[in-house]
N, C-alpha and C positions, 0 to 999 in steps of 0.2 A: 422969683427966687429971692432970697435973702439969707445973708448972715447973721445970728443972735448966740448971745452969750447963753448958753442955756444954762450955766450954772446959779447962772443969776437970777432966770426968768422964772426956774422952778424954785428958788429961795421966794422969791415975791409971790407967789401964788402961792407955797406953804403957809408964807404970811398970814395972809388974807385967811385962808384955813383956819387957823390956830385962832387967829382973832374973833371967827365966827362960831369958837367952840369946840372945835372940829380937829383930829389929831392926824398926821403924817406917818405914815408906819413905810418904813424902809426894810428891803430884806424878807420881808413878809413871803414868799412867795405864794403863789395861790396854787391851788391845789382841784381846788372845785369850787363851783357858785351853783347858787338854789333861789329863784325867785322867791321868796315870800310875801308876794300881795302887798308892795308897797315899797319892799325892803328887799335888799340881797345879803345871802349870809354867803359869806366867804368862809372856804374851807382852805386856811393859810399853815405854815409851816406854826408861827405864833401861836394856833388855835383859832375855834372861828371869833370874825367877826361880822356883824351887824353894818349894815351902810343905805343909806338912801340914793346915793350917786356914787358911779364908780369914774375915775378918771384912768385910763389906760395908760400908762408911761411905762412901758417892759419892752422897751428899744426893739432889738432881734427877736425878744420873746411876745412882742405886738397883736402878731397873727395867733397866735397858743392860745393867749387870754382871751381876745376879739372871739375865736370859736368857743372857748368854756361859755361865754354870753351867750351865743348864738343857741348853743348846745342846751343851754339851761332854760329858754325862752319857750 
């Protein structure tokens, strides 16, 4: 177990993001995901988006997202 600042640790990892190009969309929420051979399109509140990596951070909404993956797979 451990204690971490998580406001901080997810600012340092947005970092790194941003600096490799790569944009942080907050709010977004998903709606639906579609494997596309290589790529996942996300079907967000935003409209879709395109992504090669998804990273899951939807606290309580964790398990939701984890099965739209599963689901889409």
């Amino acid at each position: 177990t451990g204690i971490t600042d998580f406001a901080a640790a997810a600012e340092a990892m947005a970092v790194r993001v941003r600096e490799a190009g790569s944009e942080v969309l907050t709010g977004a929420r998903v709606t639906g995901l579609v494997d596309d051979g290589g790529t996942w399109v996300l079907e967000t509140r935003c409209g879709p988006l395109r992504a090669r990596a998804l990273v899951n951070c939807a606290g309580l909404h964790a398990d939701r997202v984890a099965n739209l993956i599963r689901e889409s797979m």
